[in-house]
N, CA, C and O atoms as a GROMACS GRO file, in nm:
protein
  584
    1UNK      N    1   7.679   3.699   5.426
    1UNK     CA    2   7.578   3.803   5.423
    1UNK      C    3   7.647   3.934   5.383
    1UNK      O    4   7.738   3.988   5.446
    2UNK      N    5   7.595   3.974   5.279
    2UNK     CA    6   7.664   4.112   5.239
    2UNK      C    7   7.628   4.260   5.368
    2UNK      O    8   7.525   4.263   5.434
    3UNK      N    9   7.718   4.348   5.375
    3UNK     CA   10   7.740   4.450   5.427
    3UNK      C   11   7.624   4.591   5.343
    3UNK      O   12   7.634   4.633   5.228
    4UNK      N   13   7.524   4.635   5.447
    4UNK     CA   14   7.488   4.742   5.400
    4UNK      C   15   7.532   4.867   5.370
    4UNK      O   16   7.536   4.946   5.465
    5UNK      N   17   7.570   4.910   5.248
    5UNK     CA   18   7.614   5.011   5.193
    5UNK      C   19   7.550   5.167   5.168
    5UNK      O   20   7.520   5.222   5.062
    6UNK      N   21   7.544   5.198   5.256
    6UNK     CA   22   7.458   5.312   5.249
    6UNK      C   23   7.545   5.446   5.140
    6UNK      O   24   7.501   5.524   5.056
    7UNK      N   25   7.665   5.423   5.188
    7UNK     CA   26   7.733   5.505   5.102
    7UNK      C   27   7.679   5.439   4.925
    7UNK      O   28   7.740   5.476   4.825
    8UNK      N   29   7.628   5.398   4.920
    8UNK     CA   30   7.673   5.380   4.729
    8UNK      C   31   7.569   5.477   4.693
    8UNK      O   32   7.555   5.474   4.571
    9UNK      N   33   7.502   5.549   4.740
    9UNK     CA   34   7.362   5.664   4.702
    9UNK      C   35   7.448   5.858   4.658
    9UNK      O   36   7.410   5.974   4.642
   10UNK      N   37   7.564   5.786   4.657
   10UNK     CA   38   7.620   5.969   4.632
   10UNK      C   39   7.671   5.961   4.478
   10UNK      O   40   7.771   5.912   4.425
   11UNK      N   41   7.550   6.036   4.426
   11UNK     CA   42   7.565   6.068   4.309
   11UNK      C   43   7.718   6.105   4.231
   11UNK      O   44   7.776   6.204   4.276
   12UNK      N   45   7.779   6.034   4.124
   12UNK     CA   46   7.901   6.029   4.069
   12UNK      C   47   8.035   6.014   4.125
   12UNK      O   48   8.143   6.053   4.080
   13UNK      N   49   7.990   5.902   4.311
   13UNK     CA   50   8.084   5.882   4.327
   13UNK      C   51   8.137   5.719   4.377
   13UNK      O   52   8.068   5.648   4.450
   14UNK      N   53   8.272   5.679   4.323
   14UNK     CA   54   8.285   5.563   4.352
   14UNK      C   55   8.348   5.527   4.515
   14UNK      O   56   8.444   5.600   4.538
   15UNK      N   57   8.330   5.478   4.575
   15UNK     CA   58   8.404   5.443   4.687
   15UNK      C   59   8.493   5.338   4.714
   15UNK      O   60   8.468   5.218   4.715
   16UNK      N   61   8.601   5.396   4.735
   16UNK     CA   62   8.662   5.239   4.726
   16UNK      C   63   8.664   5.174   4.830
   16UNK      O   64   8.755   5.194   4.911
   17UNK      N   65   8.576   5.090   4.850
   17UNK     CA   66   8.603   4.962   4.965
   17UNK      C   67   8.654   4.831   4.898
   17UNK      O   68   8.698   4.813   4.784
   18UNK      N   69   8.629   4.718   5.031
   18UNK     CA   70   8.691   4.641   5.004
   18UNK      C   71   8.664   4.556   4.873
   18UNK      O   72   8.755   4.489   4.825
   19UNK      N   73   8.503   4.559   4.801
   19UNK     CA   74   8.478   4.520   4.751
   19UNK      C   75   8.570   4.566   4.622
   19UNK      O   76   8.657   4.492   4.574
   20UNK      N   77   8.542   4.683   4.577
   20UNK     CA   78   8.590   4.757   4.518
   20UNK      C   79   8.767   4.707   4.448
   20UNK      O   80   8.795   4.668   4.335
   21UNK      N   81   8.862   4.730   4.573
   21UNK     CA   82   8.950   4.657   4.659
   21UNK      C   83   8.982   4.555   4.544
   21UNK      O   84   9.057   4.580   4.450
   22UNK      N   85   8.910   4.427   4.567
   22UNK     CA   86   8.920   4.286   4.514
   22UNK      C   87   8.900   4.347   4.352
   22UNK      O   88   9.000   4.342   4.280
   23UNK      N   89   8.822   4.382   4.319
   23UNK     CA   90   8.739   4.363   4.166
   23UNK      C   91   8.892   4.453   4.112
   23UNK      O   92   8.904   4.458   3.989
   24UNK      N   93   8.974   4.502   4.170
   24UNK     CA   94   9.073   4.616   4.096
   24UNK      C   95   9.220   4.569   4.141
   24UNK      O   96   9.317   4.639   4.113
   25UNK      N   97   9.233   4.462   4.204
   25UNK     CA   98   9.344   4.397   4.254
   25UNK      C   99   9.449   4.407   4.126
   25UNK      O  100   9.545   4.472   4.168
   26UNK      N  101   9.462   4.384   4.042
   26UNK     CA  102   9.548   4.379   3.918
   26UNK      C  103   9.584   4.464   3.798
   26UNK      O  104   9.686   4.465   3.729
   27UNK      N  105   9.445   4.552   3.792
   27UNK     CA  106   9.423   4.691   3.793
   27UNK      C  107   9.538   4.786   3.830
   27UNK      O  108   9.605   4.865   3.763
   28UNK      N  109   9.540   4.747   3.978
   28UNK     CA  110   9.612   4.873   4.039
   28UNK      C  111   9.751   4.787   4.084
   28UNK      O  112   9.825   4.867   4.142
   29UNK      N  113   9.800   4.682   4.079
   29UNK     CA  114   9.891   4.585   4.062
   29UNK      C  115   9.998   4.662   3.926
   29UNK      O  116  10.110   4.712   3.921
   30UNK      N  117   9.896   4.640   3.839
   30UNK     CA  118   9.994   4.715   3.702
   30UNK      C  119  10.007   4.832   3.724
   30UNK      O  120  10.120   4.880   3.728
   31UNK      N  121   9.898   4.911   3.743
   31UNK     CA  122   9.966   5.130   3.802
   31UNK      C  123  10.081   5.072   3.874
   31UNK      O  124  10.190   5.085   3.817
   32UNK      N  125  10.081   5.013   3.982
   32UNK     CA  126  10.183   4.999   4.063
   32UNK      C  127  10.354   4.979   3.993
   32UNK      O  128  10.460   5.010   4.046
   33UNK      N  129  10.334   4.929   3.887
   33UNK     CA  130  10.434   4.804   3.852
   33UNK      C  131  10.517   4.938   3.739
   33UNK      O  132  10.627   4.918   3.688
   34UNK      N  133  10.443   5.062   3.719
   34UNK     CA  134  10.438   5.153   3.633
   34UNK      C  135  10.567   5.285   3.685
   34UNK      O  136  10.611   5.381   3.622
   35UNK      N  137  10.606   5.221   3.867
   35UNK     CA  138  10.656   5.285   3.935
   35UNK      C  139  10.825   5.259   3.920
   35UNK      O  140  10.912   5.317   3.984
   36UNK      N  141  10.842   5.168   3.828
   36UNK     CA  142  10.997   5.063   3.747
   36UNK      C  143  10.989   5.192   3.629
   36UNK      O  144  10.885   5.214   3.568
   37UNK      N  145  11.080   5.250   3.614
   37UNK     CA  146  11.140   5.288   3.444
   37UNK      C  147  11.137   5.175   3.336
   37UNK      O  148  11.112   5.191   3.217
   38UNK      N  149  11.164   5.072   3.391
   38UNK     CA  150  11.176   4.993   3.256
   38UNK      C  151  11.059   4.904   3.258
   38UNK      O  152  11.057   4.804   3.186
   39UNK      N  153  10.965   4.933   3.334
   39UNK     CA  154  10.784   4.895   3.295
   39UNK      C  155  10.741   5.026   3.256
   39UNK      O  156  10.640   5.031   3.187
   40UNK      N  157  10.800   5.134   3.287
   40UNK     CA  158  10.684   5.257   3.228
   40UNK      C  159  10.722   5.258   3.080
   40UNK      O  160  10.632   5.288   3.002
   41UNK      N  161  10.866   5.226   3.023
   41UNK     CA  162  10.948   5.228   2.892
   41UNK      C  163  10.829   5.110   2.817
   41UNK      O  164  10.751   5.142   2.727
   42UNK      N  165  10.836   4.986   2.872
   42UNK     CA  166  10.770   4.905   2.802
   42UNK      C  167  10.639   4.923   2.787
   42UNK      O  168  10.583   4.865   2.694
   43UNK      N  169  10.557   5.018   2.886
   43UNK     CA  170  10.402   5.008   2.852
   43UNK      C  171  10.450   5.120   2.743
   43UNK      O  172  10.414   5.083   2.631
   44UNK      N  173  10.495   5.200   2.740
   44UNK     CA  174  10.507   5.329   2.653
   44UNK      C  175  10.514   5.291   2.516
   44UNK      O  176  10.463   5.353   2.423
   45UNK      N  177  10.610   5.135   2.508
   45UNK     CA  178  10.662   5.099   2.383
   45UNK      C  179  10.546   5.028   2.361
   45UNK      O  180  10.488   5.115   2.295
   46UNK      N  181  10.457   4.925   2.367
   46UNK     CA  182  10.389   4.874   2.356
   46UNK      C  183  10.215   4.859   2.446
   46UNK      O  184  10.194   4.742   2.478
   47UNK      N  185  10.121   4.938   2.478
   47UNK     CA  186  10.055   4.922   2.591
   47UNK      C  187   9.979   4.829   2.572
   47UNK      O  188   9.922   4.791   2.674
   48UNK      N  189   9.950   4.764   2.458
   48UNK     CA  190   9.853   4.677   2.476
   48UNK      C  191   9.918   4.528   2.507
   48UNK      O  192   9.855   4.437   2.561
   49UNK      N  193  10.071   4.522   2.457
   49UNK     CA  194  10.133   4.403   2.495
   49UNK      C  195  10.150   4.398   2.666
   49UNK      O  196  10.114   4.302   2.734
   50UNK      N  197  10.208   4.512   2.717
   50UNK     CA  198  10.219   4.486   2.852
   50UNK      C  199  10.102   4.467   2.918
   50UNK      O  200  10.092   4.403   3.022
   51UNK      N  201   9.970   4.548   2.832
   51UNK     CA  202   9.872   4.522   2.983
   51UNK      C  203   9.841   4.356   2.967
   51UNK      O  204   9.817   4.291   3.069
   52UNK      N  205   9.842   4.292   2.837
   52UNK     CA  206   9.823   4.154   2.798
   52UNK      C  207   9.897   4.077   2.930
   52UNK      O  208   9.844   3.970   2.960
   53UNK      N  209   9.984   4.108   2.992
   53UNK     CA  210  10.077   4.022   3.061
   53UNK      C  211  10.054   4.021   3.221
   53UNK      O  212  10.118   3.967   3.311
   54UNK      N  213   9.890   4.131   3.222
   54UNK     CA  214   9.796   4.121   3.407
   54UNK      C  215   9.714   4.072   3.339
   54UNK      O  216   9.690   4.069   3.218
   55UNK      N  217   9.654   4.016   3.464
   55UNK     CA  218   9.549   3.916   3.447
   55UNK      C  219   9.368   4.033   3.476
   55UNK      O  220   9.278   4.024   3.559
   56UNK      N  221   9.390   4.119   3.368
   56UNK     CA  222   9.318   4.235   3.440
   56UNK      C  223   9.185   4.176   3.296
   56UNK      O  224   9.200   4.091   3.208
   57UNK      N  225   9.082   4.250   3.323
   57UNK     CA  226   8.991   4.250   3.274
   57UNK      C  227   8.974   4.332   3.108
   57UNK      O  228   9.000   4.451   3.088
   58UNK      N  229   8.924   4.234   3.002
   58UNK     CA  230   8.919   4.384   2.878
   58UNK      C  231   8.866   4.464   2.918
   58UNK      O  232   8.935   4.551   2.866
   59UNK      N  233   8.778   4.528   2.984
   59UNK     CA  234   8.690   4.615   3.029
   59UNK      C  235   8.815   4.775   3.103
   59UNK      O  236   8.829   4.896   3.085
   60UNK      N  237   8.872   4.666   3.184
   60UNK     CA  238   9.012   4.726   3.257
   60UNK      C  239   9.080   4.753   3.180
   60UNK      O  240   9.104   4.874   3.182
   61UNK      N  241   9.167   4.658   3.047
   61UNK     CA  242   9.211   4.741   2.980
   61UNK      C  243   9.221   4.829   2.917
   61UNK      O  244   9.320   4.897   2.891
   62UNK      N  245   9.062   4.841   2.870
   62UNK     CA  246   9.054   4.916   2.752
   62UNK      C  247   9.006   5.047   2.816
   62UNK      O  248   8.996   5.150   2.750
   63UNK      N  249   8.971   5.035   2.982
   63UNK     CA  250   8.976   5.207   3.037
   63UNK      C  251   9.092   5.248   2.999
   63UNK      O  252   9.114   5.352   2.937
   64UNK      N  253   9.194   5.145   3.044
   64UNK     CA  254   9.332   5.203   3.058
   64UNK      C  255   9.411   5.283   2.936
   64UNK      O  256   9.459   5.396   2.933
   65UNK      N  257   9.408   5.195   2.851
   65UNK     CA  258   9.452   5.210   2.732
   65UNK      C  259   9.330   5.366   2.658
   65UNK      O  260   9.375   5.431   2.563
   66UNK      N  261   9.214   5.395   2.706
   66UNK     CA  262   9.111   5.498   2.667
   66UNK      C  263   9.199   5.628   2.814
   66UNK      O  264   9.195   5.751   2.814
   67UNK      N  265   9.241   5.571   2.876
   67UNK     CA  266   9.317   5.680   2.982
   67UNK      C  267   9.146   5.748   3.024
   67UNK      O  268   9.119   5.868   3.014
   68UNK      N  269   9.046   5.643   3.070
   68UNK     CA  270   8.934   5.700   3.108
   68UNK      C  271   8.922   5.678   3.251
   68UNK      O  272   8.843   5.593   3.290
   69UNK      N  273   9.006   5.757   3.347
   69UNK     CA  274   8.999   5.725   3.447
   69UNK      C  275   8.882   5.692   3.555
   69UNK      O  276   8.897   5.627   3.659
   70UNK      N  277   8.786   5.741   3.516
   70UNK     CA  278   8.660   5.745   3.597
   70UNK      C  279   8.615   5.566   3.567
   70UNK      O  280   8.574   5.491   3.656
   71UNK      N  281   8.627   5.542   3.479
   71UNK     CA  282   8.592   5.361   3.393
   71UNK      C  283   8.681   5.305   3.498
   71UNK      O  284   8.640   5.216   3.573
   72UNK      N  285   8.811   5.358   3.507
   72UNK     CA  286   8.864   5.250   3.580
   72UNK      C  287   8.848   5.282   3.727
   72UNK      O  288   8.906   5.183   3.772
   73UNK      N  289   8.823   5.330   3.800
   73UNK     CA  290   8.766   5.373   3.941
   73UNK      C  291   8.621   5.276   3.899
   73UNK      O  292   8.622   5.170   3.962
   74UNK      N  293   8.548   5.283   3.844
   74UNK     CA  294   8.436   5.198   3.819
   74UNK      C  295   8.466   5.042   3.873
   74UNK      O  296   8.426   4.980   3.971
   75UNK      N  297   8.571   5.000   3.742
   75UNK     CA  298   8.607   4.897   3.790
   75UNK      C  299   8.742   4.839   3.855
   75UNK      O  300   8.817   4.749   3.817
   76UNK      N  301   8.744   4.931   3.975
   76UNK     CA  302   8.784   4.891   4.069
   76UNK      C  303   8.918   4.945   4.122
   76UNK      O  304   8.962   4.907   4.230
   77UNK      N  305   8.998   5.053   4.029
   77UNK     CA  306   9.084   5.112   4.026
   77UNK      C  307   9.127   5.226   4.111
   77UNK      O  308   9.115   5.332   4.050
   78UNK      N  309   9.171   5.239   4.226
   78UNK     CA  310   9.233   5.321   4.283
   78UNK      C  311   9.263   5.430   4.283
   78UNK      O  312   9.382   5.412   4.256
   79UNK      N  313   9.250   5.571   4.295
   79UNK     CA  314   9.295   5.677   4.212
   79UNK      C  315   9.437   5.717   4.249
   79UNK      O  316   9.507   5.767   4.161
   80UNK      N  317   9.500   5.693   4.408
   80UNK     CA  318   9.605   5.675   4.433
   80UNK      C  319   9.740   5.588   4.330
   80UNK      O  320   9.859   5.605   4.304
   81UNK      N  321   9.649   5.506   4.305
   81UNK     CA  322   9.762   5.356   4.204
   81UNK      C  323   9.721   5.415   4.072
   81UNK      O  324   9.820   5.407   3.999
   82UNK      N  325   9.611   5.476   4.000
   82UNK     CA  326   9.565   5.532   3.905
   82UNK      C  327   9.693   5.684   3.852
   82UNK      O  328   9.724   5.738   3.746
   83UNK      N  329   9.720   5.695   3.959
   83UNK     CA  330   9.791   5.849   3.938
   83UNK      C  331   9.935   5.812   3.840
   83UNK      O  332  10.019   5.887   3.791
   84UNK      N  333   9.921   5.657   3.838
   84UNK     CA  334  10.120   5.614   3.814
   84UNK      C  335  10.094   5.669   3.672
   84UNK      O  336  10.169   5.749   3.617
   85UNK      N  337   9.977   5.617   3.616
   85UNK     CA  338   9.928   5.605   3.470
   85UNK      C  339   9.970   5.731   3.408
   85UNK      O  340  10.063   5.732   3.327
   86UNK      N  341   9.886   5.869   3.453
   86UNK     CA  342   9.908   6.005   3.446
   86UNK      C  343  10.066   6.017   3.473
   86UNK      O  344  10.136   6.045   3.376
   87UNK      N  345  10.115   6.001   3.573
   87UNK     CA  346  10.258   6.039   3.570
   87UNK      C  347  10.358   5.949   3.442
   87UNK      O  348  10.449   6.002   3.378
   88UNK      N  349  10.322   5.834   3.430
   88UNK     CA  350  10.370   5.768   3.346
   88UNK      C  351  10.353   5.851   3.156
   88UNK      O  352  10.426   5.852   3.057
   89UNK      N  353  10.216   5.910   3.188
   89UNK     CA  354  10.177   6.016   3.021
   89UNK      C  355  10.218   6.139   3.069
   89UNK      O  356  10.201   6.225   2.983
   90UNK      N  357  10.274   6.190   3.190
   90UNK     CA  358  10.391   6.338   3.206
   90UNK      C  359  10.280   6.441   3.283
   90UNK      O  360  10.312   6.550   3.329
   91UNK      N  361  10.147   6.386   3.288
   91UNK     CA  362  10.058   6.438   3.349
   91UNK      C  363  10.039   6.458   3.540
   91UNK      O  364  10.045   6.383   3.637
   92UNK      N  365  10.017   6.585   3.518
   92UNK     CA  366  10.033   6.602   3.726
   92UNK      C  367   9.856   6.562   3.801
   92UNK      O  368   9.761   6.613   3.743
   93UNK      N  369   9.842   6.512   3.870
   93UNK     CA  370   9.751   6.438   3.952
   93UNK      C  371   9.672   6.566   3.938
   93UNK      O  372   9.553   6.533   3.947
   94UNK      N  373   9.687   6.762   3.910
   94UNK     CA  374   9.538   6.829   3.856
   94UNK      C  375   9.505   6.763   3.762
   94UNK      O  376   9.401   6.698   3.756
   95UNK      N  377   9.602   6.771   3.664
   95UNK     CA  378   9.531   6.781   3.514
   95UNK      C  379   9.474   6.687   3.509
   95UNK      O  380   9.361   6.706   3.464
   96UNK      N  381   9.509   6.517   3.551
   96UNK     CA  382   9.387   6.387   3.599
   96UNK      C  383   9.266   6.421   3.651
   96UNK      O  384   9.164   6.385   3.591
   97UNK      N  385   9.257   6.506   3.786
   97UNK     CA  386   9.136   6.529   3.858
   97UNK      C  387   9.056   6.623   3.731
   97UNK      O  388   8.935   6.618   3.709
   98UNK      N  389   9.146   6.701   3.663
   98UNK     CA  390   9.040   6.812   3.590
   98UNK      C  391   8.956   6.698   3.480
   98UNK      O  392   8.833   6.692   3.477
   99UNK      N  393   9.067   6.593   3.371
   99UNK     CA  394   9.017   6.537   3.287
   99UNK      C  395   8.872   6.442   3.312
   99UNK      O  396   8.788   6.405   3.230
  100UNK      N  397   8.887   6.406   3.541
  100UNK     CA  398   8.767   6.354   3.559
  100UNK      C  399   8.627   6.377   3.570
  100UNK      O  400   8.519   6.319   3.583
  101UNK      N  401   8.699   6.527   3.556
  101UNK     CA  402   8.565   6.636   3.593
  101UNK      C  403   8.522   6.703   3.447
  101UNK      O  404   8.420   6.771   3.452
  102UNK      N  405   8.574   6.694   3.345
  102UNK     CA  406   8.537   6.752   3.208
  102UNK      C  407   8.596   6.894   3.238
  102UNK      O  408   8.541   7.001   3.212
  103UNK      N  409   8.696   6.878   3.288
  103UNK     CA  410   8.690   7.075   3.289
  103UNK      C  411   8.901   7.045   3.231
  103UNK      O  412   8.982   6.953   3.221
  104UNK      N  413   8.893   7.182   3.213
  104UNK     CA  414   9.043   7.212   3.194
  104UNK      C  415   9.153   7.153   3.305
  104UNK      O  416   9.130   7.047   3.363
  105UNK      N  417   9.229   7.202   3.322
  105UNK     CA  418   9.340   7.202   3.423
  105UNK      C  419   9.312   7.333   3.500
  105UNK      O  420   9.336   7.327   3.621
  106UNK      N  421   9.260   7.462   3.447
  106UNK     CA  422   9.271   7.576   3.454
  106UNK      C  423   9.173   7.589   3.539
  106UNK      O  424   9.181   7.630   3.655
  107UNK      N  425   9.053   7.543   3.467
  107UNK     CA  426   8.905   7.554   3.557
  107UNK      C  427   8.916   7.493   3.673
  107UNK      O  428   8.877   7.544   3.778
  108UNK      N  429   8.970   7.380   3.665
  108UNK     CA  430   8.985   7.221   3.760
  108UNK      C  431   9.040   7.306   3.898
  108UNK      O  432   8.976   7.304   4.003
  109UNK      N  433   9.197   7.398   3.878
  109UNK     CA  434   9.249   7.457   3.933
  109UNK      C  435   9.133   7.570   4.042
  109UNK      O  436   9.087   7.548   4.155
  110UNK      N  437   9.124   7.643   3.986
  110UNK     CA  438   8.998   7.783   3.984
  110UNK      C  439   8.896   7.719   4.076
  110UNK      O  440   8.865   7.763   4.187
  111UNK      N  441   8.836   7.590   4.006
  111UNK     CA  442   8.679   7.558   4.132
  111UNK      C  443   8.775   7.514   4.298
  111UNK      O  444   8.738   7.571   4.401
  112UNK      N  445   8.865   7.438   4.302
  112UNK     CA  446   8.954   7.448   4.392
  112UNK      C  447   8.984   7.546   4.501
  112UNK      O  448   8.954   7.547   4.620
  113UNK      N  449   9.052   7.628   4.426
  113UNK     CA  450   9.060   7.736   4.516
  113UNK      C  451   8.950   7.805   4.523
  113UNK      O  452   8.937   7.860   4.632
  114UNK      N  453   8.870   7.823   4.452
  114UNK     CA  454   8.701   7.909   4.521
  114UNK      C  455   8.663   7.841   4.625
  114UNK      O  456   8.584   7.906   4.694
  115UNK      N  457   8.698   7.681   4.687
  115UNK     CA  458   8.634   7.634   4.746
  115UNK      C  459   8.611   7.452   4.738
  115UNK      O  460   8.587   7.360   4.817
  116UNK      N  461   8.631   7.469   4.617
  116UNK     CA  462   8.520   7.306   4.510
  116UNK      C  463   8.404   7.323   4.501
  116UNK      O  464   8.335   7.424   4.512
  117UNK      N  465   8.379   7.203   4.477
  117UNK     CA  466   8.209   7.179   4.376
  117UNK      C  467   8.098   7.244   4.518
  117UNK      O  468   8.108   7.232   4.640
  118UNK      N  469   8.020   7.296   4.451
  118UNK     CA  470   7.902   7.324   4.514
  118UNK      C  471   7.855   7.171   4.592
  118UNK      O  472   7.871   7.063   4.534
  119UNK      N  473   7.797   7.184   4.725
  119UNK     CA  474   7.716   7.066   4.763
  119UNK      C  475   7.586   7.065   4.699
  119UNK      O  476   7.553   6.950   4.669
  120UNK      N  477   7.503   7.151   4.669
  120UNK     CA  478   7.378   7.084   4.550
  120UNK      C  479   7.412   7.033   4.443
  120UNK      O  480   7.485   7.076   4.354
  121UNK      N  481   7.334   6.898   4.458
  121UNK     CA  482   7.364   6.776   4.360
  121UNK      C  483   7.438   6.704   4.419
  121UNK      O  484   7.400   6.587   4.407
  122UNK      N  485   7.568   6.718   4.507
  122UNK     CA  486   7.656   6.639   4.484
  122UNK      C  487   7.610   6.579   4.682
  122UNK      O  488   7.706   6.563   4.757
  123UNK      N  489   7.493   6.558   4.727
  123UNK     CA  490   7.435   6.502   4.861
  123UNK      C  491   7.405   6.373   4.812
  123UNK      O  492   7.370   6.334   4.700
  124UNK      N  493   7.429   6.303   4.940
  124UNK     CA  494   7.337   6.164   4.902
  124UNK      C  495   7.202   6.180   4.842
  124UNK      O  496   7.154   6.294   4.847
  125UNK      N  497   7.148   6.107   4.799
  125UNK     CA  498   6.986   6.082   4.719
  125UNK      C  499   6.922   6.110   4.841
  125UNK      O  500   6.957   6.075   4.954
  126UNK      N  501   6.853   6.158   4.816
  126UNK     CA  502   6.704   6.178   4.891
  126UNK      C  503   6.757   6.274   5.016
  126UNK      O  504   6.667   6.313   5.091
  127UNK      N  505   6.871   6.310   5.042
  127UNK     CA  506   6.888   6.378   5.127
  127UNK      C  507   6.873   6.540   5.078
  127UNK      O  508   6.852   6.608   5.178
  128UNK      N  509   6.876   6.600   4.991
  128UNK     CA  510   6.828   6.743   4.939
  128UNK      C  511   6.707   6.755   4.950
  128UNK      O  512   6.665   6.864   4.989
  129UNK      N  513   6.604   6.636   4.917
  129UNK     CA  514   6.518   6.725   4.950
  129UNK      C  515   6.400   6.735   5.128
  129UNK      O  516   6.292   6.786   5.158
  130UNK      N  517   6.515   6.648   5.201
  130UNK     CA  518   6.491   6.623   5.364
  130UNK      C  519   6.576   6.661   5.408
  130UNK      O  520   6.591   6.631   5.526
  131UNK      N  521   6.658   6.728   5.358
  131UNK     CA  522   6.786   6.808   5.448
  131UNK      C  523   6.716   6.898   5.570
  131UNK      O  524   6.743   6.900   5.690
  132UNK      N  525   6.630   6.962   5.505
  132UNK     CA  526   6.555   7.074   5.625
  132UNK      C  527   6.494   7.005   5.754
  132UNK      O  528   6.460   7.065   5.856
  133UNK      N  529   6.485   6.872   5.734
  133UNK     CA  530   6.397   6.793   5.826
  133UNK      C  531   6.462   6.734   5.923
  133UNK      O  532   6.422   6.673   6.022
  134UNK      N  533   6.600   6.767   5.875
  134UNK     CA  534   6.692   6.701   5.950
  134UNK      C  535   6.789   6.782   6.068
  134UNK      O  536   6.847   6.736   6.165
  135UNK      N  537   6.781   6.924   6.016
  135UNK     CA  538   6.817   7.052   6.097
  135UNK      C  539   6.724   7.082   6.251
  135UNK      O  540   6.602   7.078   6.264
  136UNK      N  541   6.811   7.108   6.341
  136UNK     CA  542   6.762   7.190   6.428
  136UNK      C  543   6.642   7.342   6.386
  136UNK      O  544   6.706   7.364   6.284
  137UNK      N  545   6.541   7.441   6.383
  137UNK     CA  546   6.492   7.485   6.374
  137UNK      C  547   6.612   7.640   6.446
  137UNK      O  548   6.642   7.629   6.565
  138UNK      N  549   6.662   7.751   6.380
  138UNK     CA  550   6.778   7.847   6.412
  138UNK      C  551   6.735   7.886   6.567
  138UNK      O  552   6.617   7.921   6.563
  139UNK      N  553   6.784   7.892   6.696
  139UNK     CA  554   6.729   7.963   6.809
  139UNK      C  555   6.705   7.859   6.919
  139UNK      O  556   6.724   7.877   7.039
  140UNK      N  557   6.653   7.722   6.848
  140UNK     CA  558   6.615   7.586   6.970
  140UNK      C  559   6.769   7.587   7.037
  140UNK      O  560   6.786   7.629   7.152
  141UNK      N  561   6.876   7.540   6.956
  141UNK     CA  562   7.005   7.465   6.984
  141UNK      C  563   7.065   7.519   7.078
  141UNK      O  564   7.103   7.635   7.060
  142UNK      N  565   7.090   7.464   7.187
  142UNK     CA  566   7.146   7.516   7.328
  142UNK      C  567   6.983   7.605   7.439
  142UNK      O  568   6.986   7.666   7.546
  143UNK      N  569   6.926   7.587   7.394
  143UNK     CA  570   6.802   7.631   7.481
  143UNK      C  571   6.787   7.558   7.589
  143UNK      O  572   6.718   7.611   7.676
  144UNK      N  573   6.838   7.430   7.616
  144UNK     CA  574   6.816   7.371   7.712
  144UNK      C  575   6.906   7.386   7.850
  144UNK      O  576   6.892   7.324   7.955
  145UNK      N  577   7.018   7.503   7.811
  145UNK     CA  578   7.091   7.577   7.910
  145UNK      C  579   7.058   7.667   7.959
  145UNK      O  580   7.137   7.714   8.042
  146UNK      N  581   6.944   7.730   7.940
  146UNK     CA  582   6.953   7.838   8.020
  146UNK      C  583   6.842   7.806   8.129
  146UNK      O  584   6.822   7.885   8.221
   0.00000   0.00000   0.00000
């Protein structure tokens, strides 16, 4: 019997569970394997021969090889084991988060320190527009102390 997932309702985001987990096992097997100099030399020299040699998915490869990280978090990819990839292309774990977000390094940086992303939009479904329904009313909370 499958597990109810209430989390999968947040707009543009993947979660990695266990499911997740399994479907990216080899995926993140190769980031891993990316952590050897002389596997990061060989994907460098060749990437489509080395990824040929996991038992990973075309779908998987061809995020990989597209360096579309969000595709491979899709299917099933780790962003932790994802990061080898970026370090392996000289890239620092912003400039990844910025490329996932469409923004610069600069901007990526900037929404960060303001804070991050605004929470409108980024709530579970249906919770923006019952958020209010779900609040205490300002003045009730603790009334029952005095």
């Amino acid at each position: 019997m499958p597990l109810e997932k209430s989390y999968l309702d947040i707009p543009g985001t993947t979660i990695f569970d266990a499911e997740q987990s399994r479907k990216g096992y080899w995926l993140n097997q190769f980031c891993m394997s990316l952590m050897k100099a002389d596997n990061r030399a060989r994907f460098k020299a060749d990437e489509r021969a080395y990824l040929d040699e996991w038992p990973m998915t075309d779908a998987q490869k061809a995020a990989v090889m597209a360096r579309d990280l969000n595709e491979c978090m899709r299917l099933g990819g780790n962003i932790y084991f994802l990061a080898k990839i970026g370090a392996t292309d000289g890239k620092s774990f912003q400039q990844m988060a910025g490329s996932m977000t469409g923004m610069t390094e600069e901007e990526y940086r900037n929404m960060m320190v303001a804070g991050g992303r605004s929470i409108e939009g980024n709530r579970r479904i249906g919770e923006d527009g019952d958020a209010q329904a779900h609040r205490q009313p300002q003045g009730q909370a603790g009334q029952e102390r005095k």
